[in-house]
C-alpha positions, 0 to 999 in steps of 0.5 A: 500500500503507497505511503499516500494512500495508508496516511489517506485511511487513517482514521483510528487517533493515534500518536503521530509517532506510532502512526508514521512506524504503522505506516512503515511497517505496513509498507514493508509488509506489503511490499511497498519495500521490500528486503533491500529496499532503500526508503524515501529520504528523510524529507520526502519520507515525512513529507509523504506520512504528514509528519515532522522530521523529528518524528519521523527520526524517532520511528526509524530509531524505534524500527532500527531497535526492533530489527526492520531498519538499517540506519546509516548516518549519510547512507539510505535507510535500507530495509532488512529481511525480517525473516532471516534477520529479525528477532522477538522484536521483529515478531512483537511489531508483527502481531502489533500491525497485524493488518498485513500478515503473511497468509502463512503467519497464522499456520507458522504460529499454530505450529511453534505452539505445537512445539511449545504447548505439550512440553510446558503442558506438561510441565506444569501438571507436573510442577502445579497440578492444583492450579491448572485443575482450578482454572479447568474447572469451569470448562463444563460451563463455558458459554458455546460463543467464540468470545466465551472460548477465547477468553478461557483459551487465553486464560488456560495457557497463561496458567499453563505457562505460568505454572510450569517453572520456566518464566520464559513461556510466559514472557512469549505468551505475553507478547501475544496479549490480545492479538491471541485472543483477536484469532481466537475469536475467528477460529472459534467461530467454527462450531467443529472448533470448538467441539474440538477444544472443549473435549481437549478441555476435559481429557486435559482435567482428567488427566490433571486430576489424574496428575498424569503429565505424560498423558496431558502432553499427548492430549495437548499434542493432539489437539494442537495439530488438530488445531492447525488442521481445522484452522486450513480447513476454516481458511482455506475452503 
């Protein structure tokens, strides 16, 4: 999307530096530029977003931070390639402009959790069984809506986390705060979703009340790819 036509959309109030790194980062998702790419310079560059020049310098400074940019002082802005070369970061910026993800991020993510989920499932029957029984007690009276379903998803796999004893899981999860919830809602939107979902729920508390860990590891195992299947299937008719 040109830079002219993004700042012409604009409607949400946002500070102006946070729009003008919006609408970088947009560009570069898009495609507008691409790896390699060298940007606009700094006056035409603010003179396109309706920013000043200082504020375009603290956008750049911030996407520089964060792994999009490379700065050089009497050099172009180059724009770096986020796949091979970003970090947390990089992936913080993603989920933040979620406007213009790739079509495959939301697979990719499904399929880090399938690395993630079972081993800090596991973890945590083994470490806090009690607390992860607490939060899946309400399971059987969860309300069938994709909003009830992903609010309680959210809320299972941060007790999850923070149970298992290893403070990192949490610290990724939380970079997802809302936008986990935002995809969610559109992948409980599917009633085989969430038939899927609440019978992971209750083999996972028999299981926990079972303090059976290796067992909780295969069941969260299974419906992570189950997950990943369902979720093609709802996006790719």
């Amino acid at each position: 999307m040109p830079l002219r036509e993004f700042m012409n959309n604009w409607t949400a109030p946002q500070k102006p530096v946070a729009y003008a790194e919006q609408a970088l980062v947009t560009s570069i998702l898009d495609g507008t530029y691409p790896p390699g790419a060298a940007l606009p310079g700094e006056r035409d560059l603010a003179a396109q977003l309706g920013v000043t020049r200082p504020t375009l310098r603290e956008a750049l400074r911030r996407l520089e931070s964060d792994g999009w940019l490379t700065v050089q002082q009497g050099k172009p802005t180059r724009v770096n390639d986020i796949w091979r070369e970003g970090g947390l970061n990089v992936l913080s910026g993603l989920v933040r402009f979620s406007k213009e993800l790739p079509p495959d991020f939301i697979p990719n993510l499904l399929a880090v959790r399938l690395v993630m989920a079972p081993a800090y499932t596991r973890a945590a029957i083994e470490h806090a069984p009690e607390d992860v029984l607490a939060c899946l007690s309400g399971y059987a009276l969860l309300e069938d809506s994709p909003e009830a379903y992903a609010a309680f998803d959210w809320k299972l796999h941060r007790v999850l986390t923070l149970s298992c004893g290893n403070p990192i899981y949490t610290l990724i999860l939380n970079g997802f705060s809302g936008f986990y919830e935002q995809m969610a809602r559109l992948y409980f939107a599917d009633f085989y979703s969430r038939q899927a979902s609440r019978r992971f729920y209750q083999a996972l508390h028999d299981a926990t009340r079972r303090k059976d860990a290796p067992a909780a590891e295969r069941i969260t195992h299974d419906v992570m790819v189950e997950s990943i299947d369902l979720w093609k299937k709802a996006n790719n008719p």
